[in-house]
C-alpha positions in Angstrom: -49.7 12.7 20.0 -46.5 14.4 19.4 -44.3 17.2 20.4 -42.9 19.1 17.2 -40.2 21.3 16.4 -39.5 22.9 12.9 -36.2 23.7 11.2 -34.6 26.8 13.0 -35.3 29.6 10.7 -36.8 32.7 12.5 -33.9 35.2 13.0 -33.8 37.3 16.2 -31.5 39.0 18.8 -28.4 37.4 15.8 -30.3 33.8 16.6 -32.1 31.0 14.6 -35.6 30.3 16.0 -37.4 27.4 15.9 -40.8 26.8 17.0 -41.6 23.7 19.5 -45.5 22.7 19.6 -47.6 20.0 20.9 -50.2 18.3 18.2 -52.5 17.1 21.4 -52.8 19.5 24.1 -50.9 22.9 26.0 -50.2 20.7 28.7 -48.2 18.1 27.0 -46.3 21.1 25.2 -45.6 22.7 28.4 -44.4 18.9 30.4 -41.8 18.5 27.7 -41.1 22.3 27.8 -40.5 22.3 31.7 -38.7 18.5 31.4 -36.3 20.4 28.4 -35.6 23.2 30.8 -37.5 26.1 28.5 -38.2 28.7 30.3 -42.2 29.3 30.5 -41.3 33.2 28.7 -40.3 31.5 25.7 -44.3 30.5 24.9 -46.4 32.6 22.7 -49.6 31.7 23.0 -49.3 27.9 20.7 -46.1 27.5 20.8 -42.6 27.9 22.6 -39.5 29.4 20.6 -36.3 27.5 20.8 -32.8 28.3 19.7 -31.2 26.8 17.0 -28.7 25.4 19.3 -31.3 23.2 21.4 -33.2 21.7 18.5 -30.6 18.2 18.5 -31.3 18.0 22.1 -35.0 18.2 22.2 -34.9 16.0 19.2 -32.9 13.4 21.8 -35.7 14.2 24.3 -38.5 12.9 21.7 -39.6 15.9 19.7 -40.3 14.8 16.6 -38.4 17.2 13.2 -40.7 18.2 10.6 -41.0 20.9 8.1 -42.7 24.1 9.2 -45.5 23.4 6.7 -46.1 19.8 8.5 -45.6 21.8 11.9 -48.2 24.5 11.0 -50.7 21.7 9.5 -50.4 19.6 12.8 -50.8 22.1 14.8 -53.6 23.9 12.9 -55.3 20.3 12.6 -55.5 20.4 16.2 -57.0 23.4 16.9 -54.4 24.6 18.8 -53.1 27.2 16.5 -53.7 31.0 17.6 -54.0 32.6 14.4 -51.8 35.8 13.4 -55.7 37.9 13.7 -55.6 37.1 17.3 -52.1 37.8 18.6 -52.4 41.1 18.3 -48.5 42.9 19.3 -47.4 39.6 21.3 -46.6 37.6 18.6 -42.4 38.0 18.4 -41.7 34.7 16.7 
């Protein structure tokens, strides 16, 4: 039971993106979300963007690094992944 972030590689608004996900459950994603001080908007639906600039922190806080193959594995292994068919417009990240 980990909380994962990927390397911070999603460009928007002149910002690297990463992408913060629980392997066990929403509500341990959202616990160390709340604890990190990410606000609840940056969720979509499996996952919670981050900015480049807060990845060391929430490292420091226990997220464990890992590829974005790994994170998409993990996450998809836990059937927690909301695939791209299903997020419709909302998906920005």
């Amino acid at each position: 039971m980990s909380v994962l972030v990927d390397p911070p590689m999603w460009p928007r608004h002149g910002v690297l993106w990463a992408h913060l996900v629980s392997d066990t459950s929403l509500d341990e994603l959202h616990t160390f979300a709340e604890r990190a001080g990410i606000p609840r908007r940056g969720f979509d639906l499996d996952h919670y963007d981050v900015p480049d600039s807060r990845v060391v922190e929430l490292v420091a806080l226990g997220a464990v690094q890992v590829s974005a193959g790994e994170l998409i594995r993990r996450l998809r292994a836990s059937g927690l992944r909301v695939p791209a068919r299903e997020r419709g417009t909302h998906h920005h990240g």
